[in-house]
N, C-alpha and C positions, 0 to 999 in steps of 0.2 A: 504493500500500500504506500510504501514512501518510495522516492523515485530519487531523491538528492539531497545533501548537505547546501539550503541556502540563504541561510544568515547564520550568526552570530550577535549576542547579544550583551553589549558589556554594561555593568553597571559602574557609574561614575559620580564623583561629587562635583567634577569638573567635565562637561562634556564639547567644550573649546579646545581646551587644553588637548585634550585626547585624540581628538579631531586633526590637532594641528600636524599632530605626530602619524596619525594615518597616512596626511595626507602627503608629508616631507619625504617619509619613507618607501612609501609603496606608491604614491601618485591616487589615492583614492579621490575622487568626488563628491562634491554636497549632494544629494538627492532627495532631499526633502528637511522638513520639521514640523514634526504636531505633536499632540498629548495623547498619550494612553493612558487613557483614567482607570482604566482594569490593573494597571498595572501602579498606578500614584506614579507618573516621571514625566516629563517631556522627552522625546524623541529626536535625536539628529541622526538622520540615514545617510552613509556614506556608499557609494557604488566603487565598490572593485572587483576587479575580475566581472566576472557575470553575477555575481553573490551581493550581498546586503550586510555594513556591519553598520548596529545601532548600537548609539551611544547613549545610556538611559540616566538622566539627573533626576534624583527624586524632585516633585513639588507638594511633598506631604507627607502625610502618612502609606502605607502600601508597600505591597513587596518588594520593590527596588529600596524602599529605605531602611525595611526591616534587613535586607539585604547585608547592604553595607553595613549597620551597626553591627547585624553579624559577624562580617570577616572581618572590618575595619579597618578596609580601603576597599580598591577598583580592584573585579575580577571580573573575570568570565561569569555571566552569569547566568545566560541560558543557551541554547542551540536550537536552532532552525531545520525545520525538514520541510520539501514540500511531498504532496500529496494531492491523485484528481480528487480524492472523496474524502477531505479532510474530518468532517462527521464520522463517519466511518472510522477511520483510524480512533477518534477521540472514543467512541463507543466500546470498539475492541480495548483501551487503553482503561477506560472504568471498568470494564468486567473484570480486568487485572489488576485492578486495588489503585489508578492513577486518582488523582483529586483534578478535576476538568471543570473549567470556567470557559465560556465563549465570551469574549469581551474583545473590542475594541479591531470586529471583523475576525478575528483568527482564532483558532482554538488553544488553549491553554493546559498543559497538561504536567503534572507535577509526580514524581515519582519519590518515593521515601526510600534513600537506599543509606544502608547504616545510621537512622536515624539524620541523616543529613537532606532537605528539600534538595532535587532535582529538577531542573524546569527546562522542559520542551517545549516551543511554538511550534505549531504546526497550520502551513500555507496552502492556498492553492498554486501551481505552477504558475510560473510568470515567464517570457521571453525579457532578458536585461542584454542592453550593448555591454560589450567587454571596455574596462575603462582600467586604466592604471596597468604596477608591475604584474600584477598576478593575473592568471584566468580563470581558477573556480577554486571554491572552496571543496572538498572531499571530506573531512572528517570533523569532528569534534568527539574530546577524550574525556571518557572519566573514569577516575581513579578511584579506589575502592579496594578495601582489603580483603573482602570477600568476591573473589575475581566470579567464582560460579556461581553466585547465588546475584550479583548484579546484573551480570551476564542473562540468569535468566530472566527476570524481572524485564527487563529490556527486551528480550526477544518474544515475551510476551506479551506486554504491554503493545509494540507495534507489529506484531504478528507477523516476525520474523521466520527464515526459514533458515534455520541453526545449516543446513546441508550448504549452505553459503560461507557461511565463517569459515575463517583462519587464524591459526594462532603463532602469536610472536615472542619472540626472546630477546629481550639485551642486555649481553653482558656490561656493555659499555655504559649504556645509565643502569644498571640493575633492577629489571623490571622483566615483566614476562605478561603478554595479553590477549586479548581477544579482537577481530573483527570480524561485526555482528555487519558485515555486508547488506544490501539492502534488496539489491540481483544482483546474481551469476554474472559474471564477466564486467561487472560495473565497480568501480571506484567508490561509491559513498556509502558511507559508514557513521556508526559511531564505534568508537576505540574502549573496551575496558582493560586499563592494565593496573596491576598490583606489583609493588616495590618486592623485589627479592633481597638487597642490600640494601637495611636502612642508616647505613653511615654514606650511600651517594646521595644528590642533591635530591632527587625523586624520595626517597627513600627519607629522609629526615622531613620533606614537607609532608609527605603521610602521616607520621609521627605528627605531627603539627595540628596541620589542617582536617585530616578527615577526609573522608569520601566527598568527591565535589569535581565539577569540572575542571583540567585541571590546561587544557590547551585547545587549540583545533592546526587543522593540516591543510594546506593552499597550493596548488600546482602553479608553476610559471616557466615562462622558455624565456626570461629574462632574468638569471639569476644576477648575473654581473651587474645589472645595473642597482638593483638592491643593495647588494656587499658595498657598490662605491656611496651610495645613498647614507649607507648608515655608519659608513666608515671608519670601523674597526669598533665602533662602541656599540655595547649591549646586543651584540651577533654571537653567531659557535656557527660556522662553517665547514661541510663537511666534503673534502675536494681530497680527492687521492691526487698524492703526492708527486707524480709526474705528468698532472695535467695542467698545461698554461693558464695564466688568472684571464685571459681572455675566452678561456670557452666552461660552460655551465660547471657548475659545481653541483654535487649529487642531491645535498640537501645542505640546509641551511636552518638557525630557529632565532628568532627574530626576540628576546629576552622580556620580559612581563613590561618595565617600564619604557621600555621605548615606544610601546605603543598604548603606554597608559592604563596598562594592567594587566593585559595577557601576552601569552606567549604563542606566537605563531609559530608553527616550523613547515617549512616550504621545499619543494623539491623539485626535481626535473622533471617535464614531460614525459611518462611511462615509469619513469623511479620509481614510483611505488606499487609496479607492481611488483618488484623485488620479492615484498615481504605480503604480497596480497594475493597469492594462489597463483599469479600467472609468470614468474621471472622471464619465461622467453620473449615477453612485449617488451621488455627492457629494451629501449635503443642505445645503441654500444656509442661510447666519443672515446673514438681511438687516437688518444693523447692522455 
């Protein structure tokens, strides 16, 4: 029933400020502002890639403020999917124990995973022009130390087809996860993973924070112009060692405050199918 990863939703105290940082970095666009009273915030919609990131300043009481005094600052705070029959989905999503508000045109849907709120929007399809460094959004991650029992929640809730998932390892952040794939042979997801080392950085914010959104993932065939955009600061770069800095880098993660509170990480056109069931779509840069 869901078809793509297309928005993201941050919550902010400052949604200029956040904005400005979108925009210096990846070239995002203004594409609107209104109030979402469902939600107590004003709304600044930025266009990148073909995707949608909303910068939410509370103006009151409501979820975006209860939000923040929560984590207390800017995070990630919910994720976007679309869907033709977005009813539907919210439907299968209450059978499953979600808490669903229709407000403010969209449907709202919250999942309780380790005691921590979850919050999904979910859209009708929309066609968007491609604007700025990136071309679509693919994932959004959440972390969770109960990897199976999220996992299933999740594959329930949107009535997923587990014969789709993949699961991943890295030793190198110390984590191990799930993609709850959406379809077969497709890119969008959402990511559960759980820390295996909690003295890496993944791994002590577990310890910290709790289950919670904790990134999302952005495809782009311009990675170089990013790396010079943000120019050494609040980047991790990830470019095998005898490829020239003029041609893509494999993946990239763009660090929480540079863009104001979350952590992007972004990679090459087909890169991710590496670790997404299909590595032979990988296209090789022979350098």
């Amino acid at each position: 029933m869901l078809t793509e990863i297309d928005r993201v939703l941050l919550a902010t105290p400052d949604s200029a400020a956040a904005a400005a940082k979108w925009k210096t970095l990846l070239g995002a666009e203004e594409a609107g502002r209104d109030t979402l009273p469902g939600l107590g915030a004003t709304r600044l919609t930025l266009r990148l890639g073909t995707s949608d990131i909303e910068l939410l300043e509370p103006d009151g009481t409501g979820a975006v403020d209860d939000a923040l005094k929560r984590r207390g600052r800017a995070h990630l705070f919910a994720a976007g999917a679309a869907s033709p029959d977005p009813a539907a989905v919210a439907k299968t999503a209450v059978a499953a124990g979600a808490a669903h508000r229709h407000a403010d045109g969209r449907d709202y849907l919250t999942l309780t995973i380790e005691n921590a709120p979850i919050a999904f929007v979910i859209s009708p399809p929309a066609e968007r022009e491609r604007v700025g460094g990136i071309d679509f959004l693919y994932e959004a991650t959440v972390l969770a130390a109960d990897q199976a029992g999220a996992v299933a929640q999740i594959r329930d809730a949107f009535g997923l087809d587990e014969t789709c998932f993949t699961t991943i390892t890295s030793e190198a952040f110390g984590y191990t996860g799930v993609l709850t794939l959406f379809e077969k042979g497709k890119l969008h997801r959402f990511e559960v993973i759980t820390a295996t080392d909690l003295d890496k950085t993944l791994g002590r914010y577990q310890s910290r924070e709790g289950a919670g959104f904790y990134m999302a993932f952005a495809e782009s065939r311009d990675m170089g112009a990013i790396e010079r955009a943000a120019g050494g600061a609040g980047i991790t770069i990830d470019r095998p060692a005898t490829r020239p800095a003029d041609l893509n880098s494999d993946q990239l993660w763009l660090h929480p405050p540079s863009l104001g509170g979350m952590m992007l990480g972004i990679s090459r056109p087909t890169m991710a199918w590496t670790w997404s069931g299909h590595p032979e779509r990988v296209e090789r840069i022979d350098a």
